[in-house]
Backbone as XML, in Angstrom:
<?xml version="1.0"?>
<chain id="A" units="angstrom">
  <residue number="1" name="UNK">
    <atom name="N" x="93.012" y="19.481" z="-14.580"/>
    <atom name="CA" x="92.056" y="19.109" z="-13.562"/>
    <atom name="C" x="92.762" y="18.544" z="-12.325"/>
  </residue>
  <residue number="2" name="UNK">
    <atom name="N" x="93.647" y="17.412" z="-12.130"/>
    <atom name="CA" x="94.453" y="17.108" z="-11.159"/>
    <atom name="C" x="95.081" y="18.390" z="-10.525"/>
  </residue>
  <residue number="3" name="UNK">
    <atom name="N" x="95.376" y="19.316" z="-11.379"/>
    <atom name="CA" x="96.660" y="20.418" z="-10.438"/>
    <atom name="C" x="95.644" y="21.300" z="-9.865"/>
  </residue>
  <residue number="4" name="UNK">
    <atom name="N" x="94.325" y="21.094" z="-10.099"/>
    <atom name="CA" x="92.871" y="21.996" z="-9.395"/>
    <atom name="C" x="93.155" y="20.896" z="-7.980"/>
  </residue>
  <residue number="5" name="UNK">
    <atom name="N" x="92.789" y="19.853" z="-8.609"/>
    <atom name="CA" x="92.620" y="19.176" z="-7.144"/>
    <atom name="C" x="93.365" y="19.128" z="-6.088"/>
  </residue>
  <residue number="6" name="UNK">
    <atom name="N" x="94.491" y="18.880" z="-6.673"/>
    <atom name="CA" x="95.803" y="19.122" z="-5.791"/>
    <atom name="C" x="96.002" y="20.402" z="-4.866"/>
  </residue>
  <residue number="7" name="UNK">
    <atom name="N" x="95.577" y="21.676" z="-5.573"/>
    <atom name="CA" x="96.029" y="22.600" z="-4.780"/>
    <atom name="C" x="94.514" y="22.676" z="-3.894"/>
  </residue>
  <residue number="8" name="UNK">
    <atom name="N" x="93.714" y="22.413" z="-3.862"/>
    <atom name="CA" x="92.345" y="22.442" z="-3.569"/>
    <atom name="C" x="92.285" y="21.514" z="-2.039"/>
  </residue>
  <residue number="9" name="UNK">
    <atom name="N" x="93.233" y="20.381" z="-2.518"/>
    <atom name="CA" x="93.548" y="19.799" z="-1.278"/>
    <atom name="C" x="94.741" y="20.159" z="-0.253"/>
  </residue>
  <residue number="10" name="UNK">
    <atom name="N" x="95.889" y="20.672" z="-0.532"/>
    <atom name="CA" x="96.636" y="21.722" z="0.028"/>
    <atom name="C" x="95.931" y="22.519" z="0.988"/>
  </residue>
  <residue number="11" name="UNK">
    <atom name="N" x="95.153" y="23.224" z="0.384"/>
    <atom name="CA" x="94.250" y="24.662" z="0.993"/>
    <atom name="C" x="93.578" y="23.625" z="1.976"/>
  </residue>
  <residue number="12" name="UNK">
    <atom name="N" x="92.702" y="22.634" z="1.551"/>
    <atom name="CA" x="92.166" y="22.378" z="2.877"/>
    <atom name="C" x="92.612" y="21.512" z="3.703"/>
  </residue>
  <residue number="13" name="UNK">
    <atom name="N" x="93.787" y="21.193" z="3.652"/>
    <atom name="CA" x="94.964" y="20.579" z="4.744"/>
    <atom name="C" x="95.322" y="21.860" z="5.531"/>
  </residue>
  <residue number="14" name="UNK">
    <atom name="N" x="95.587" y="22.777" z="4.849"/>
    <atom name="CA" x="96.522" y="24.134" z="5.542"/>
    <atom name="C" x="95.088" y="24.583" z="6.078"/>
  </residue>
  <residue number="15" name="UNK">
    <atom name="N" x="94.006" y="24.866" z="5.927"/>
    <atom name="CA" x="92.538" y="25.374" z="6.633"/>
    <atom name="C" x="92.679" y="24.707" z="7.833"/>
  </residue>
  <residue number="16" name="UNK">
    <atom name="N" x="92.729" y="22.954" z="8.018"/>
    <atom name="CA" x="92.524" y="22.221" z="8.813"/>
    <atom name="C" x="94.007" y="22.108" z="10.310"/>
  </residue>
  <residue number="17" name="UNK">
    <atom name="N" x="94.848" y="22.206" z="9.422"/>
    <atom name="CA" x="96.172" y="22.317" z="10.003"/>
    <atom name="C" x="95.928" y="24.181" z="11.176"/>
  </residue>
  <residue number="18" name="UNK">
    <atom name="N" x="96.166" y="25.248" z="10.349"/>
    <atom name="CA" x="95.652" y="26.204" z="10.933"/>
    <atom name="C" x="94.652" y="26.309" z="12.305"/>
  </residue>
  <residue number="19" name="UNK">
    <atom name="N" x="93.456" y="25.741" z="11.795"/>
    <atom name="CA" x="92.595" y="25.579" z="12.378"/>
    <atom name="C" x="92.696" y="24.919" z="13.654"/>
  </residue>
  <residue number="20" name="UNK">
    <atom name="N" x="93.589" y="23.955" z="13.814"/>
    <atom name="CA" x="94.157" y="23.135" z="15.017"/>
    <atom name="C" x="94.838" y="24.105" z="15.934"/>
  </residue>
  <residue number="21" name="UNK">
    <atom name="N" x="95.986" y="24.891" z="15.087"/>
    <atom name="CA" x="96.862" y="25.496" z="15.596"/>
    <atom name="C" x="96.189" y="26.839" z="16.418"/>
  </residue>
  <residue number="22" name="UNK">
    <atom name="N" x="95.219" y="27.181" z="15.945"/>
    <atom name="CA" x="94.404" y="28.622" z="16.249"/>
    <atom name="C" x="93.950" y="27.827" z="17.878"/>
  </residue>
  <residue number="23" name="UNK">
    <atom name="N" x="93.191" y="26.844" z="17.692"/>
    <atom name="CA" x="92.367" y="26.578" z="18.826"/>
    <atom name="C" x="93.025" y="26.382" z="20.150"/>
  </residue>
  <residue number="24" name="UNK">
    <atom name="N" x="94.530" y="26.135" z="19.990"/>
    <atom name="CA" x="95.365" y="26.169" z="20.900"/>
    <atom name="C" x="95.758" y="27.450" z="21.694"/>
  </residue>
  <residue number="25" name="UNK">
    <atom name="N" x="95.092" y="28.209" z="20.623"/>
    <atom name="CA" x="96.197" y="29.657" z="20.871"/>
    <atom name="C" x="94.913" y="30.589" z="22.021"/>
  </residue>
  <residue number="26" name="UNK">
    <atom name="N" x="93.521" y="30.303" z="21.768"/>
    <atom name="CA" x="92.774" y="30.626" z="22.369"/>
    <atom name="C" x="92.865" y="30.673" z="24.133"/>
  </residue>
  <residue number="27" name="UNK">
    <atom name="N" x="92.397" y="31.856" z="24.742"/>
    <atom name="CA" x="91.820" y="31.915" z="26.201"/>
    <atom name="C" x="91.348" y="30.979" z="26.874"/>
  </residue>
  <residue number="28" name="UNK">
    <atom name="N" x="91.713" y="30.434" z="27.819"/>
    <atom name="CA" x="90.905" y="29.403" z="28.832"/>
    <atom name="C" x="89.334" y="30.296" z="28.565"/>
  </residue>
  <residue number="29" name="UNK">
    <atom name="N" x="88.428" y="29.576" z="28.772"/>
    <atom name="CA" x="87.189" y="29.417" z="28.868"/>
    <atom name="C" x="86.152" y="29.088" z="29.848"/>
  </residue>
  <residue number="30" name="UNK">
    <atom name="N" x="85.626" y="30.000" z="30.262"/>
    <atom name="CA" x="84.378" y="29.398" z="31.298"/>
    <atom name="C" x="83.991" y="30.643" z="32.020"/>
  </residue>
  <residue number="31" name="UNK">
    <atom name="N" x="82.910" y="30.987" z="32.918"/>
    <atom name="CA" x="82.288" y="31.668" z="33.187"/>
    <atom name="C" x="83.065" y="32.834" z="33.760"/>
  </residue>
  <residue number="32" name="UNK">
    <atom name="N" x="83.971" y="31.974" z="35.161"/>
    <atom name="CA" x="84.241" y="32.661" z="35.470"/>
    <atom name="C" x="86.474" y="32.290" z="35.005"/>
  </residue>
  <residue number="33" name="UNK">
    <atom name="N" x="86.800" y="33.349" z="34.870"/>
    <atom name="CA" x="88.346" y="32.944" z="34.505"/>
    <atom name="C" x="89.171" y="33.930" z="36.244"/>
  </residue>
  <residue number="34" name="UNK">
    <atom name="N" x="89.919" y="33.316" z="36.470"/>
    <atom name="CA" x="90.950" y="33.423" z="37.351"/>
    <atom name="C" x="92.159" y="33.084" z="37.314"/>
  </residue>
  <residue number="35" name="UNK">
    <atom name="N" x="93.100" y="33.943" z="36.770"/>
    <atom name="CA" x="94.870" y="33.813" z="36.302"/>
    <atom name="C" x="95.216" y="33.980" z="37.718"/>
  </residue>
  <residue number="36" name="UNK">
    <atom name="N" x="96.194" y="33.253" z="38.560"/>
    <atom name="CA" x="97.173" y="32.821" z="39.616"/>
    <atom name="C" x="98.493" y="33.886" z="39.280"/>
  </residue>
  <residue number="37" name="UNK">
    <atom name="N" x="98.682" y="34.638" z="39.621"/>
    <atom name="CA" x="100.130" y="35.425" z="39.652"/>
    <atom name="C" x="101.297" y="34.701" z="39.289"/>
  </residue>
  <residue number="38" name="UNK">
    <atom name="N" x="101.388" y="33.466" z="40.496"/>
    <atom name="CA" x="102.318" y="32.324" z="40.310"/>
    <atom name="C" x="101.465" y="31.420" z="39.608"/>
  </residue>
  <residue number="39" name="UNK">
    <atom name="N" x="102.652" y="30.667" z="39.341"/>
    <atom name="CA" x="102.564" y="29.203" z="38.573"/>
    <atom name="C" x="101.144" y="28.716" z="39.341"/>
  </residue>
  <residue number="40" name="UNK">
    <atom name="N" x="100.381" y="28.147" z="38.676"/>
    <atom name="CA" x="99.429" y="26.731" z="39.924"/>
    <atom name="C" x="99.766" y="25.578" z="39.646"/>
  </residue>
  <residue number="41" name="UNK">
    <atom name="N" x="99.868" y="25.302" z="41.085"/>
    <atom name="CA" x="100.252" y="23.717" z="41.767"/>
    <atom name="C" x="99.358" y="22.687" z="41.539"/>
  </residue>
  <residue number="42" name="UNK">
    <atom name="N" x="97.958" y="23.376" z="41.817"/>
    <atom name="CA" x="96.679" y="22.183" z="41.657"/>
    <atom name="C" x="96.016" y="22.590" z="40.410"/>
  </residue>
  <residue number="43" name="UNK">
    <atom name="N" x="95.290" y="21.277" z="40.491"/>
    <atom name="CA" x="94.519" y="21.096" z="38.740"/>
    <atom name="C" x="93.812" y="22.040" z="38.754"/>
  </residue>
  <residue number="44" name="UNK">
    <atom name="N" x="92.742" y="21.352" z="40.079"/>
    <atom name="CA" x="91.191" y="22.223" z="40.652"/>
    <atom name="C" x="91.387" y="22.809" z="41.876"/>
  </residue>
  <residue number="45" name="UNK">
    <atom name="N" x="90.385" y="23.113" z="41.872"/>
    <atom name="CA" x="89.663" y="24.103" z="43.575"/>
    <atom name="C" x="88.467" y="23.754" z="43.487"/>
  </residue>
  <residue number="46" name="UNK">
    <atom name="N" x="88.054" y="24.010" z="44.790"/>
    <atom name="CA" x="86.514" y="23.746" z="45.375"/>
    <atom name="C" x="86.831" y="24.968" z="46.186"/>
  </residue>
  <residue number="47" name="UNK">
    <atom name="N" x="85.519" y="25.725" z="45.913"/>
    <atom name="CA" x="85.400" y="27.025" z="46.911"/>
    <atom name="C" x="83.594" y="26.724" z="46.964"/>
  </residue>
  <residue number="48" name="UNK">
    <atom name="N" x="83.489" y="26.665" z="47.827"/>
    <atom name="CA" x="82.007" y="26.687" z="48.668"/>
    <atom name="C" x="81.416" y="25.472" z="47.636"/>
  </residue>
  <residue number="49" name="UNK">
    <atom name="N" x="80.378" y="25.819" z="46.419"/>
    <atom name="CA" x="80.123" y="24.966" z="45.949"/>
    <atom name="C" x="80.411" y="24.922" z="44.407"/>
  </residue>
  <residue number="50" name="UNK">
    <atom name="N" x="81.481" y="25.970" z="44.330"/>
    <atom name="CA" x="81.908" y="26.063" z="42.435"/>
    <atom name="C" x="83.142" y="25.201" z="42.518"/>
  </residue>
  <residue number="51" name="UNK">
    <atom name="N" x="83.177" y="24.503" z="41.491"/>
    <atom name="CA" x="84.848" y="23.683" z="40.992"/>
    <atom name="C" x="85.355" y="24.394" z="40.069"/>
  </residue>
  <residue number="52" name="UNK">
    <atom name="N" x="86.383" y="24.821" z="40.484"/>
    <atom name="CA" x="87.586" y="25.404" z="39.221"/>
    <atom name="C" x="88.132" y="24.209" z="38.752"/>
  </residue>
  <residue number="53" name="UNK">
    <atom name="N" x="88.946" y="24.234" z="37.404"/>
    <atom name="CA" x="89.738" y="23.698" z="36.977"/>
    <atom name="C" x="90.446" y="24.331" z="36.274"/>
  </residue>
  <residue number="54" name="UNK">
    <atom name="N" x="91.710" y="23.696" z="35.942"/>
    <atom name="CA" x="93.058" y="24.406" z="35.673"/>
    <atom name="C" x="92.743" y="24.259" z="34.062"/>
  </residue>
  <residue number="55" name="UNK">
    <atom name="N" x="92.785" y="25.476" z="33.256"/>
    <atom name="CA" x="92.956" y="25.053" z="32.223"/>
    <atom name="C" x="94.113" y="26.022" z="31.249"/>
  </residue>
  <residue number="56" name="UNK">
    <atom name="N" x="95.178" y="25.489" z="30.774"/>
    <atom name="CA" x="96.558" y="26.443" z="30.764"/>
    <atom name="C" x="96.854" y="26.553" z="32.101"/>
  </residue>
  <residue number="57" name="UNK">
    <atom name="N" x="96.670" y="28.170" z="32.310"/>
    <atom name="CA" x="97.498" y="28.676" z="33.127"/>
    <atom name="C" x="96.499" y="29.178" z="34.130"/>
  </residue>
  <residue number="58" name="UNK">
    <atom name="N" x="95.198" y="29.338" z="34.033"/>
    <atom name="CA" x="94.524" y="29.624" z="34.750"/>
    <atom name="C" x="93.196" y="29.068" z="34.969"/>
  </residue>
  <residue number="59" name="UNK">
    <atom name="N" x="92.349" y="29.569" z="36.578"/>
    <atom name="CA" x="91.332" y="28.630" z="37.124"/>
    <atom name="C" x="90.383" y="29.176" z="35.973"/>
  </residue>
  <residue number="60" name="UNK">
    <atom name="N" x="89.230" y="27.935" z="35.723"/>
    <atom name="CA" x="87.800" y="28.175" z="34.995"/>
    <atom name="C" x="87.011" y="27.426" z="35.591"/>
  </residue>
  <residue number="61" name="UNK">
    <atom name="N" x="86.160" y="28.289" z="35.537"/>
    <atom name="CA" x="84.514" y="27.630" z="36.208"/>
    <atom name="C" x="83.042" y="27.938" z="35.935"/>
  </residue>
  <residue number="62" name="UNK">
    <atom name="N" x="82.356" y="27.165" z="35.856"/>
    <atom name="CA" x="80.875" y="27.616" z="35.336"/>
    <atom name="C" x="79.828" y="28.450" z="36.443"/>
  </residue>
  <residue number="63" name="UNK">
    <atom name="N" x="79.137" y="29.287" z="35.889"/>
    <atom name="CA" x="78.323" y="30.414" z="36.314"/>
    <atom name="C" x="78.193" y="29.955" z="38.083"/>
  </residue>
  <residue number="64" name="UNK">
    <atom name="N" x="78.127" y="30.395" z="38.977"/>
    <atom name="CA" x="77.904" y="29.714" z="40.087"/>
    <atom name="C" x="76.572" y="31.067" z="40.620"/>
  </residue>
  <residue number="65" name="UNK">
    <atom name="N" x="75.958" y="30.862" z="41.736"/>
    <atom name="CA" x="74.991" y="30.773" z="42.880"/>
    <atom name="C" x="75.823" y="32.920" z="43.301"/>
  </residue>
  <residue number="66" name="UNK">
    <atom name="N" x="76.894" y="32.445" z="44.272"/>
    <atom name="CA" x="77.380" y="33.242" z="45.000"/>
    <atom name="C" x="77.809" y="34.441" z="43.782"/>
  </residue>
  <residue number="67" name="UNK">
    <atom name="N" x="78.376" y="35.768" z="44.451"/>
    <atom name="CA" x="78.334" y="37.188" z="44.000"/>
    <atom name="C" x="79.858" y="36.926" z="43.421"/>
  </residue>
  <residue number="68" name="UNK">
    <atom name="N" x="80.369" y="37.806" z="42.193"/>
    <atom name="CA" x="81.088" y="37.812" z="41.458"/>
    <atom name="C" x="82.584" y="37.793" z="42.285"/>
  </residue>
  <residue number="69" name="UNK">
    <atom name="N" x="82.447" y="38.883" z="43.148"/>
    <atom name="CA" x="83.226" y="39.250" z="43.844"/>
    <atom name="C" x="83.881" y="38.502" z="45.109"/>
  </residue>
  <residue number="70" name="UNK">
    <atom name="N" x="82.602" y="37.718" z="45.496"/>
    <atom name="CA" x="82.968" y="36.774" z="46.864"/>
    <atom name="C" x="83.926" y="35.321" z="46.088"/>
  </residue>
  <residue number="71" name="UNK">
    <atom name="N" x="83.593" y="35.703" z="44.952"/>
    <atom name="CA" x="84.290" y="34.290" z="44.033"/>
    <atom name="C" x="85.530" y="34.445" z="44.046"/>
  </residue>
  <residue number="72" name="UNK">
    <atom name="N" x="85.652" y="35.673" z="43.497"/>
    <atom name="CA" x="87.196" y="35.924" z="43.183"/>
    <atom name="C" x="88.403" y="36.064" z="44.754"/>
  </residue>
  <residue number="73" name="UNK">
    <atom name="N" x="87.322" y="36.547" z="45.566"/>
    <atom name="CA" x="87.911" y="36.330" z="47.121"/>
    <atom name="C" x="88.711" y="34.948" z="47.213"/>
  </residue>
  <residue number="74" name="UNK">
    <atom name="N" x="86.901" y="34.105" z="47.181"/>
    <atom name="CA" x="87.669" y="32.321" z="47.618"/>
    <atom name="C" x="88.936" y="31.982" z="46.935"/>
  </residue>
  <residue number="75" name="UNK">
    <atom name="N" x="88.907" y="31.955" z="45.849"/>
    <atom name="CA" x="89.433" y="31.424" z="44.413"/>
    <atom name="C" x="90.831" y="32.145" z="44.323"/>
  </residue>
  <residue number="76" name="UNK">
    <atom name="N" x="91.016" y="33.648" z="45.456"/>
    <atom name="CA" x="92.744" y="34.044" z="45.653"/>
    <atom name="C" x="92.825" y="33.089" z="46.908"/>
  </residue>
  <residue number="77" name="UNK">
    <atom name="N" x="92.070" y="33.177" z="47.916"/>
    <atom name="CA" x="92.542" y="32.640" z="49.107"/>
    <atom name="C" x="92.696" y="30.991" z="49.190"/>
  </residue>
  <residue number="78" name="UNK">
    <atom name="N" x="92.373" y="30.627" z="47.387"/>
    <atom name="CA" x="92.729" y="28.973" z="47.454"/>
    <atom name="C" x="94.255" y="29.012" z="46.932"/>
  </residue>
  <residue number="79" name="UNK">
    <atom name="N" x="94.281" y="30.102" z="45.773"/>
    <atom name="CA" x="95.268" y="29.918" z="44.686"/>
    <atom name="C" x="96.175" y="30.999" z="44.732"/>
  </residue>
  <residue number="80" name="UNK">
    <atom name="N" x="96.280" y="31.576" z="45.792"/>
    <atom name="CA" x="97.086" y="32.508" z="45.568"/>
    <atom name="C" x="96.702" y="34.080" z="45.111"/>
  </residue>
  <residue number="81" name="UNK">
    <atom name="N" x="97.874" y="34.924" z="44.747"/>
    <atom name="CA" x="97.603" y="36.313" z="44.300"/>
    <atom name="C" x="97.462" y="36.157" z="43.169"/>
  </residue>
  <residue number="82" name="UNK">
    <atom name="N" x="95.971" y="37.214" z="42.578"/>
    <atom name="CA" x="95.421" y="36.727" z="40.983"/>
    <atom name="C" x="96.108" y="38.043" z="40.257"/>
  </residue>
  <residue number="83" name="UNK">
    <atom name="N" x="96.709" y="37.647" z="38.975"/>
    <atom name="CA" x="96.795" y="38.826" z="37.717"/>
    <atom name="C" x="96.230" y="38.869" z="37.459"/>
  </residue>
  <residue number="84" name="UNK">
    <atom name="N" x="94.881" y="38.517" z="37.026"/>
    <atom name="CA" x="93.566" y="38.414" z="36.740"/>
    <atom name="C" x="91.892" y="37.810" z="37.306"/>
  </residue>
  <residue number="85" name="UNK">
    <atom name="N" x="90.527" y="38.511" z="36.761"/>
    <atom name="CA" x="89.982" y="37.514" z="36.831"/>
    <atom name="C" x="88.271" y="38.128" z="36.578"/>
  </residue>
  <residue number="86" name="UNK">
    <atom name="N" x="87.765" y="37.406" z="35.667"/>
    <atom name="CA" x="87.305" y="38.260" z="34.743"/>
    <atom name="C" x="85.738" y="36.915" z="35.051"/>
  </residue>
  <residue number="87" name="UNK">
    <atom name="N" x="84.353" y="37.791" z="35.243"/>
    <atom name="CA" x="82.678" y="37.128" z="34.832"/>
    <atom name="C" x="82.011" y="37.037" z="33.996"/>
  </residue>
  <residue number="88" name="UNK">
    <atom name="N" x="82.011" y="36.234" z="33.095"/>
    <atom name="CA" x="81.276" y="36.068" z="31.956"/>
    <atom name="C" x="81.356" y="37.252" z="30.623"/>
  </residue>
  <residue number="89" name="UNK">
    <atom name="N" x="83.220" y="36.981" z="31.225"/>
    <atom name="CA" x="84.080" y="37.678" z="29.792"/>
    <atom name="C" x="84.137" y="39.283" z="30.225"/>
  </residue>
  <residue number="90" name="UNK">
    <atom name="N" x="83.498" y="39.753" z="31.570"/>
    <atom name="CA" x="84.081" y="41.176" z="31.952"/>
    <atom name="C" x="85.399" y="41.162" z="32.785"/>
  </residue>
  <residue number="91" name="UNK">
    <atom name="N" x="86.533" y="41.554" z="32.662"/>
    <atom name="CA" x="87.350" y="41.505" z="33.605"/>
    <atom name="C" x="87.204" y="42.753" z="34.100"/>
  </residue>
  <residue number="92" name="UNK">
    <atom name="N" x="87.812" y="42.058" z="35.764"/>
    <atom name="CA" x="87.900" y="43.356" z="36.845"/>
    <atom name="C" x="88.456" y="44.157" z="36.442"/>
  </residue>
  <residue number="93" name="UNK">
    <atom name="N" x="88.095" y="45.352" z="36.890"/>
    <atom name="CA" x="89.296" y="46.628" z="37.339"/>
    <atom name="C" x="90.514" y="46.618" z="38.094"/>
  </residue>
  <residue number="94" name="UNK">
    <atom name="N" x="91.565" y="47.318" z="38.443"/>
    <atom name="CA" x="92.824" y="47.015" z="38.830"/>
    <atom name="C" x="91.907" y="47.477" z="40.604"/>
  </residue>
  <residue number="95" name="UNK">
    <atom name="N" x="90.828" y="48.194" z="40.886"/>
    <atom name="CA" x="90.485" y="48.393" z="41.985"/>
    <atom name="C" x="89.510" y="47.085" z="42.646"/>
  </residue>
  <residue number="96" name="UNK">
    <atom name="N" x="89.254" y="46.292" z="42.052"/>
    <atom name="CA" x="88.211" y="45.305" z="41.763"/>
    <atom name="C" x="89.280" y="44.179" z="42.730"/>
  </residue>
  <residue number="97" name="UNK">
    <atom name="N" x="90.209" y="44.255" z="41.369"/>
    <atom name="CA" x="91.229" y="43.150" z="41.617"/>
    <atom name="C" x="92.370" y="42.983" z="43.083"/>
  </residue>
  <residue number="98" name="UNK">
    <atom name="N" x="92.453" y="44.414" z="43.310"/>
    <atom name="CA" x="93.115" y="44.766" z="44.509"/>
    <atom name="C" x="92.405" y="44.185" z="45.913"/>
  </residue>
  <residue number="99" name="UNK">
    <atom name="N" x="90.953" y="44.349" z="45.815"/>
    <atom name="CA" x="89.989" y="44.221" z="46.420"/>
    <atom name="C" x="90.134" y="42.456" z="46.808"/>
  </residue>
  <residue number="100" name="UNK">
    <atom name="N" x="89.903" y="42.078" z="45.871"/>
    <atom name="CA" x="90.362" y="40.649" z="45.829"/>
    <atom name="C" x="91.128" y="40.097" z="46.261"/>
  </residue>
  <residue number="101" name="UNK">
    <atom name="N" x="92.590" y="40.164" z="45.620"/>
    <atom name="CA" x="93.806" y="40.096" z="46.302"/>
    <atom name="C" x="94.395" y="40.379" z="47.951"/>
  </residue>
  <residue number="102" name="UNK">
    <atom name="N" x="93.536" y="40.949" z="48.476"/>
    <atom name="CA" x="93.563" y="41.531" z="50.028"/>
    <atom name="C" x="93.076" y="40.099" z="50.619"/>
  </residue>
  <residue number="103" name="UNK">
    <atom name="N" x="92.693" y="38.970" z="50.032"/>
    <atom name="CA" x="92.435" y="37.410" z="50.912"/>
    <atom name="C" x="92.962" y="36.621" z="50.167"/>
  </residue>
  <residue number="104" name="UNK">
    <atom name="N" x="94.131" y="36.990" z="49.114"/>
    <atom name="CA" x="95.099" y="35.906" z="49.208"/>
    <atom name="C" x="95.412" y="35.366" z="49.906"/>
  </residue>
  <residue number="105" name="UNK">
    <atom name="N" x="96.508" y="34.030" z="49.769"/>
    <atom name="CA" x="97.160" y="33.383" z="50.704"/>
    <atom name="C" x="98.161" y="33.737" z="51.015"/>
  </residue>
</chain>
């Protein structure tokens, strides 16, 4: 009965342990996602009336007002040229993104 328990508690140390480790490994999160080419310098952005924040490596922000596209405009011309940048989990097209990138900084 002990060597039940024992390994019983193992498993759910290693579930819990895992489980930590997974959540790290996950995608920034939020409506809208915007990856910076380069490194980013700042935490956040303010573009009209959405706040990004830095989370990893790239901007996140919740659903905003303005058009998908005018977002991803502001949000290069705060932060630079984007490798990415994707609305409520669709990412652009490489023609989308080009589009974008034309009001970098």
């Amino acid at each position: 009965m002990t060597r039940i328990l024992t390994v019983l508690a193992a498993l759910f140390a290693s579930t819990l342990l895992f489980g930590a480790a997974a959540g790290h490994a996950q995608a920034p999160s939020g409506y809208y996602v915007a990856t910076p080419a380069a490194q980013p310098t700042k935490t956040s952005l303010m573009t009209h009336e959405t706040v990004w924040r830095l989370s990893d490596t790239a901007y996140v922000a919740d659903k905003a007002p303005e058009r998908e596209a005018i977002l991803c405009q502001l949000v290069a011309r705060d932060a630079g040229k984007l490798s990415g940048f994707s609305a409520g989990g669709q990412a652009f097209d490489a023609d989308a993104l080009a589009k974008c990138n034309a009001h970098a900084k």
